[in-house]
VOGU-3710 file (C-alpha; in Angstrom, 3 decimals, decimal comma):
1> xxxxxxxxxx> 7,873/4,227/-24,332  9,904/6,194/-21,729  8,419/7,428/-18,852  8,976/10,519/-16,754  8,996/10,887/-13,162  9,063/13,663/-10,973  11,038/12,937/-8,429  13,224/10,277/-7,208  12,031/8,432/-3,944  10,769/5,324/-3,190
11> xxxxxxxxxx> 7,352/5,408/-5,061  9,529/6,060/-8,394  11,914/3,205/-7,094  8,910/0,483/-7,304  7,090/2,502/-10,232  10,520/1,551/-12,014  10,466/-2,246/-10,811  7,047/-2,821/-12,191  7,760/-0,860/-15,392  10,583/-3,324/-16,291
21> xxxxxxxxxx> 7,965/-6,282/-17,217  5,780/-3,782/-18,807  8,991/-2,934/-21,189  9,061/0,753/-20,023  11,609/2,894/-19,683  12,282/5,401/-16,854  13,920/8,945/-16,585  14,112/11,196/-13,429  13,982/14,340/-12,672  15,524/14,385/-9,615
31> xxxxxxxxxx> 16,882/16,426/-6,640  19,921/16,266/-4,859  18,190/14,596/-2,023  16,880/11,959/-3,800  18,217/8,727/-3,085  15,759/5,430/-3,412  15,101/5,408/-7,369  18,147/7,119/-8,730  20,141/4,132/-7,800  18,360/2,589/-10,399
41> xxxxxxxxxx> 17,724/4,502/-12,878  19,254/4,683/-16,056  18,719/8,217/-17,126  18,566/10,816/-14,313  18,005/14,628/-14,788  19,718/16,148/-11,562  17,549/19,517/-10,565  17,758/22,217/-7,822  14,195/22,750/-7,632  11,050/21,807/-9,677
51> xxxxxxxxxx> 10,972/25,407/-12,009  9,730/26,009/-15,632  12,290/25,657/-17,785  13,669/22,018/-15,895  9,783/20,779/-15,799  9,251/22,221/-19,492  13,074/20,356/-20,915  11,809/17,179/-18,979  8,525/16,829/-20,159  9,589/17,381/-23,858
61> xxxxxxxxxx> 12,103/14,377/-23,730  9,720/12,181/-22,263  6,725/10,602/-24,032  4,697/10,592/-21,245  5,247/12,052/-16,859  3,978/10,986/-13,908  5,153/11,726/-9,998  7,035/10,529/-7,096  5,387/13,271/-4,973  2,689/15,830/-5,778
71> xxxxxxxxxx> 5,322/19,182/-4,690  5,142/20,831/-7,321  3,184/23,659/-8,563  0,208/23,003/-11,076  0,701/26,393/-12,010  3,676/25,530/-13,750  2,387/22,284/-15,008  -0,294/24,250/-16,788  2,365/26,591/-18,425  3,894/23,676/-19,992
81> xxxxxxxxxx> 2,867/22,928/-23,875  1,884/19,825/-24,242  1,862/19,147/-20,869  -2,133/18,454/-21,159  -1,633/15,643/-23,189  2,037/13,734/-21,729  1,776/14,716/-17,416  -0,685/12,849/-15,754  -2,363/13,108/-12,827  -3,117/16,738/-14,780
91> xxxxxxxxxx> -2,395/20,229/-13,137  -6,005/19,991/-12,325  -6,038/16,814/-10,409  -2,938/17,884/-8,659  -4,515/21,568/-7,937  -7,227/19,633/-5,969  -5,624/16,471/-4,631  -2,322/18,257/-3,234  -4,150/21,119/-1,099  -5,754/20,068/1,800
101> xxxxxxxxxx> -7,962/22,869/1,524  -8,852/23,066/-2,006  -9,573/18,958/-1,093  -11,721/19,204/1,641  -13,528/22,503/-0,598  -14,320/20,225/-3,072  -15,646/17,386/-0,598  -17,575/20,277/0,749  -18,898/20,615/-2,619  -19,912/17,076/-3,685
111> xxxxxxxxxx> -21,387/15,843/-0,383  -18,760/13,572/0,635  -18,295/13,748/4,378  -14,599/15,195/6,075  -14,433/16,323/9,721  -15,105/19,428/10,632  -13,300/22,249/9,747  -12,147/26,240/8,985  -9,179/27,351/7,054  -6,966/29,925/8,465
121> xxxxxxxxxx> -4,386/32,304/6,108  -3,344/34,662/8,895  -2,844/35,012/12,640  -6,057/36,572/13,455  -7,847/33,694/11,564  -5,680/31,088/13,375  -7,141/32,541/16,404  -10,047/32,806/15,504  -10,738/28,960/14,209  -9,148/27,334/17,021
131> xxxxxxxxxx> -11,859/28,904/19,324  -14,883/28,197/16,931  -13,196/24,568/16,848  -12,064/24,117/20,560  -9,547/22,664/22,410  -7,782/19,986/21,474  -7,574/20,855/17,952  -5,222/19,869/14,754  -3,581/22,659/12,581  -2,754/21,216/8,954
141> xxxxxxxxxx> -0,028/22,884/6,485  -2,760/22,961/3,372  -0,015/22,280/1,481  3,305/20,279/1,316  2,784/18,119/4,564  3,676/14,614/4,658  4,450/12,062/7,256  3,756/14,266/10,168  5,319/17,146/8,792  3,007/20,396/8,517
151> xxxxxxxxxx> 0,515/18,707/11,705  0,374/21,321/14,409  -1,441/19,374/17,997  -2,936/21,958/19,842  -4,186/21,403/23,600  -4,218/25,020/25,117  -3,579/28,480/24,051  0,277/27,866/24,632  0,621/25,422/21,796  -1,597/27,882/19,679
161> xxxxxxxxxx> 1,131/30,798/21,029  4,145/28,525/20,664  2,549/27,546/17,061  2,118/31,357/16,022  5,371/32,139/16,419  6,692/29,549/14,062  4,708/30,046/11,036  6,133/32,379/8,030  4,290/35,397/7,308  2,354/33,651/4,476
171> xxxxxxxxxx> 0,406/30,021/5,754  -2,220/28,781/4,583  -4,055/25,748/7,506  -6,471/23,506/7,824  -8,146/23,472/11,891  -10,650/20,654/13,187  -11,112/18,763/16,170  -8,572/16,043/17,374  -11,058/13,506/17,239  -11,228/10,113/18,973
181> xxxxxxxxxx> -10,635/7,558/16,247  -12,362/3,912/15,719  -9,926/3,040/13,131  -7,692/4,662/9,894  -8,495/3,428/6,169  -6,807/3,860/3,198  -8,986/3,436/-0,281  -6,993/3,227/-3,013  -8,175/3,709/-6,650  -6,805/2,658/-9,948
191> xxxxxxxxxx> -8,471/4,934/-12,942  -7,101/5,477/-16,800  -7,245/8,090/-18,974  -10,055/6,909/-20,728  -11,491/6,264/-17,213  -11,553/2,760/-16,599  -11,788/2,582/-12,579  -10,984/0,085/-10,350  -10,343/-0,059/-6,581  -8,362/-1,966/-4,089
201> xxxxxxxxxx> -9,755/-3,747/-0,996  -10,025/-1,297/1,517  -6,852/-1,242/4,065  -6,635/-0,816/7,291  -3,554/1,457/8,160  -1,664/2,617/12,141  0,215/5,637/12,533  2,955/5,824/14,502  4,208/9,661/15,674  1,991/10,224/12,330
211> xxxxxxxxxx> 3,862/8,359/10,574  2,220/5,113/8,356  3,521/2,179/10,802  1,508/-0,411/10,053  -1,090/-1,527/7,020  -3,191/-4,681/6,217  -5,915/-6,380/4,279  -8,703/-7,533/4,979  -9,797/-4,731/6,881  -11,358/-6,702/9,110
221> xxxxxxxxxx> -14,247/-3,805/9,205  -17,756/-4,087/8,633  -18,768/-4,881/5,396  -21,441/-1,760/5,243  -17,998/0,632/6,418  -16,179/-1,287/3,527  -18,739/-0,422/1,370  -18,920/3,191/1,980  -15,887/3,803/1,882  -15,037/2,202/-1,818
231> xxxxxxxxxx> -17,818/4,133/-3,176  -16,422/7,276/-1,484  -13,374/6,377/-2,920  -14,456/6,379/-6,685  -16,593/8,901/-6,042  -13,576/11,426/-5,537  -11,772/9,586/-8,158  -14,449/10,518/-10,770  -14,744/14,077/-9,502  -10,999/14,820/-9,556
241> xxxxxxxxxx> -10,284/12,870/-12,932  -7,216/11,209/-11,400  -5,045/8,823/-13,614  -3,280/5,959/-12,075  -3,455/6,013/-8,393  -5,344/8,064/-6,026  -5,006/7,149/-2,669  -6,986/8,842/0,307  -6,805/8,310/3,934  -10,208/7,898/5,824
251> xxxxxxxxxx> -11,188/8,028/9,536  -14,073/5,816/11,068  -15,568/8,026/13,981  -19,069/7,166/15,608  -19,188/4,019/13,047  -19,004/7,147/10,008  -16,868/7,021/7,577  -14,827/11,052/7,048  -12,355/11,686/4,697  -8,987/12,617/5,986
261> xxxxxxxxxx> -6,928/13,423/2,807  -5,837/12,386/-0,618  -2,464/11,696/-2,347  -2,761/11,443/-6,226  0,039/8,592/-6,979  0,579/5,314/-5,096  1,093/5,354/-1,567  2,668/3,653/1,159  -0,590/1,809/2,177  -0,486/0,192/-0,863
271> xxxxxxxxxx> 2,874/-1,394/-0,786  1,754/-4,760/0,158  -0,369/-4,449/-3,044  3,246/-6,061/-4,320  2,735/-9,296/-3,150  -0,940/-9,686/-2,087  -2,924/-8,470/-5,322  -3,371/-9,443/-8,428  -1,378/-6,155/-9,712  0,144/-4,035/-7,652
281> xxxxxxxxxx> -0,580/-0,203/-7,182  2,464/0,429/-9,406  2,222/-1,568/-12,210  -1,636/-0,077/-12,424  -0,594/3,515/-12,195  1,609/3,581/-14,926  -1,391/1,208/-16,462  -3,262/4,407/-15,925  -1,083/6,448/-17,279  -0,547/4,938/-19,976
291> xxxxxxxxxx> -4,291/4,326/-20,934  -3,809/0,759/-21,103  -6,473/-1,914/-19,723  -6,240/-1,947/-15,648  -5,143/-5,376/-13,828  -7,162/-7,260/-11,569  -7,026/-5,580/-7,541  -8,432/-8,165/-5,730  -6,618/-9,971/-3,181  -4,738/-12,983/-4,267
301> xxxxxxxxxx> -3,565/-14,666/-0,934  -6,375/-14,766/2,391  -4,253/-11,886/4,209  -1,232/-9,637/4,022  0,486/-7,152/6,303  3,197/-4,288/5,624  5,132/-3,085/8,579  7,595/0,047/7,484  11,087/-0,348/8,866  11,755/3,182/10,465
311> xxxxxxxxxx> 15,208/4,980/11,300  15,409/4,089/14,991  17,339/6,506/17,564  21,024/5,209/16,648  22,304/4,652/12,679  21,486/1,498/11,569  22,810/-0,257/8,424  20,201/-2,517/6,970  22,945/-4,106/4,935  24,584/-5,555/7,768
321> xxxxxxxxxx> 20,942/-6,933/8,940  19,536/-8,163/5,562  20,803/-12,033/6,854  18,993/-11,495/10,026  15,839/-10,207/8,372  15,610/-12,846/5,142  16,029/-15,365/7,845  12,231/-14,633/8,862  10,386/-17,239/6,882  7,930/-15,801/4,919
331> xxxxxxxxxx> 9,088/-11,905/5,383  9,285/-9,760/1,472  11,628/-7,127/2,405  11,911/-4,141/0,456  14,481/-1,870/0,951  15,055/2,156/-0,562  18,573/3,058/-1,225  18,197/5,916/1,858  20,627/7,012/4,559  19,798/6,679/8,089
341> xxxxxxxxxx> 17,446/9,815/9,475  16,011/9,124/12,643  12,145/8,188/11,834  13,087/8,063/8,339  10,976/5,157/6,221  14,190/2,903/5,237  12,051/0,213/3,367  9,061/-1,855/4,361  8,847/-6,231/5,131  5,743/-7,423/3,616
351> xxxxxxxxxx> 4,125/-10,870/5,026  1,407/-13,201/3,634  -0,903/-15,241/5,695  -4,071/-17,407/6,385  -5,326/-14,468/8,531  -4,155/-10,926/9,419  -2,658/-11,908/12,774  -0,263/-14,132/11,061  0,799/-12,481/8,595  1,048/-8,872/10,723
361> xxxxxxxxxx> 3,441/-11,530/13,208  5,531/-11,989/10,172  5,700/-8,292/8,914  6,654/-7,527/12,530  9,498/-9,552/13,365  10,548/-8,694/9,526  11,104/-5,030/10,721  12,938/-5,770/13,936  15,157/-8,038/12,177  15,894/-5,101/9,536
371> xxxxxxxxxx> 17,161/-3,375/12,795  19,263/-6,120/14,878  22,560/-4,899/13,884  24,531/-5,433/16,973  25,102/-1,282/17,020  21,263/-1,039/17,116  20,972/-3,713/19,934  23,365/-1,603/21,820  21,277/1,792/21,695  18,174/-0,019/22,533
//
């Protein structure tokens, strides 16, 4: 069995670690830019861009494709034969799991609770939604945002100005209310072809510049939030057919549960699904893909914590601190293959615990460690 992936980051880095004691074998299609799994991988198909004819070659000398990111068009996915039967999550799944808009459409649809909002594909209905919505408001890219990327904050007509004159001449945006938060979730949810569906214990996740900081488990929630939120979770599963992973970010607001978005592959909230569950997010998505029976999800230790080590303000080389950080008794470090970018996600420490307190103490001085090179001390 080899595998395809789409892409070459981190996701497809520990999608290729778990593979190994399933016996699979990888291939990439990969772009220049990719760094994290093309250091491992065997068999790498270098690519300027995600066209036809690349995607089409790819998927024909694979026996079955999956993704490290959902940027790519399901357009083209569609125009691919075979592809119906060998790429998974389908064209479909991606069609209504990559768009913020088409996602929130189909939430819209099924009765599944998001915050408010309007969708805006010129200037004059940019305008127009931020005054039905009000000030403060958030502008979303509807498409190809990650990490902060493609989230406009808008607090008076001069960030709405400033943002106008920034966007291309085709946009399509997502505009609601900056709303005051309780707490962030992440549901994730394992489902097979044949649709076998399982889910994770709901996580509790911090952002940081809107960037994933911070993750653990247990939630520490109440149990009737927990609840909800699971059976949102497979709800949107089931209605967007997903294989392997789907993960999708929630907001608690007035003790409600609103979905914020969804990413159909594994996802950095799950990472410390590598050490704390029973099977990790990766080895069940390519379970998923590959229609075989789903592993166990539940926690296997009391608590865990993932803290993401992040590019701070001065290059850092986490070679020169790996001593330092494996030092930290009880810290899992995990680490991508990346160069420095400022705010980039370098790798992630992972710590176990008898509650979340301890083991988010762990995760934490795991991360700084990552970082104590003496040029890094320096800059601080």
């Amino acid at each position: 069995m080899k595998i395809g992936i789409i892409g070459g980051g981190q996701l497809a880095q520990m999608m290729i670690q778990a593979g190994a004691s399933l016996g699979v074998s990888f291939a990439l299609l990969a772009l220049e830019s990719d760094e994290s799994a093309t250091a491992i991988c065997s068999e790498v198909h270098w690519v300027r861009g995600f066209g036809r004819e690349g995607l089409a070659s790819f998927v024909a000398a694979c026996d079955l494709v999956t993704f490290d990111h959902e940027l790519v068009d399901p357009a083209v996915i569609d125009s691919i034969p075979g592809a119906e039967a060998k790429v998974f999550p389908s064209a479909r799944t991606l069609r209504l799991s990559a768009n913020k808009a088409r996602q929130r459409e189909m939430l819209l649809a099924t009765g599944i609770p998001s915050p408010e909002f309007l969708i805006a594909v010129d200037s004059e209905e940019l305008r127009d939604a931020v005054r039905r919505i009000g000030y403060p408001a958030v502008a979303k890219a509807a498409h190809g945002g990650y990490d902060g990327r493609g989230v406009f904050y808008l607090g008076d007509p001069s960030d709405l100005d400033e943002l106008l004159a920034r966007l291309p001449g085709t946009f399509e945006l997502i505009v609601e209310p900056r709303l005051e938060l309780q707490a962030e979730l992440a549901v994730l949810v394992a489902r097979s072809r044949s649709g076998e569906l399982s889910t994770y214990p709901v996580l509790r996740t911090v952002q940081l510049d809107s960037v994933c900081n911070e993750v653990w488990a247990p939630s520490g929630l109440d149990g009737q939030l927990e609840a909800t939120a699971l059976d949102y979770g497979r709800r949107i599963a089931e209605a967007v057919e997903s294989v392997g992973i789907l993960a999708i970010e929630m907001f608690v607001v007035n003790g409600e549960v609103l979905i914020n978005e969804l990413a159909p592959r594994p996802h950095n909230s799950g990472h410390l699904t590598i050490e704390a569950c029973q099977s990790s997010q990766f080895e069940n998505h390519l379970r998923g893909v590959m229609d075989l029976p789903l592993g166990p999800t539940s926690l296997s230790v009391p608590a865990a914590a993932m803290v993401n080590v992040l590019g701070p303000t001065e290059v850092v080389d986490l070679q020169a601190g790996l001593a330092t950080l494996l030092s930290v008794p009880g810290a899992r470090p995990h680490l991508y293959h990346k160069s420095y970018r400022r705010g980039r996600k370098l790798g992630h420490v992972t710590a176990l615990g008898a509650s979340v307190d301890d083991a988010l103490a762990v995760a934490r001085e795991g991360a700084a460690a990552a970082l104590s090179t003496p040029a890094v001390r320096e800059a601080l």
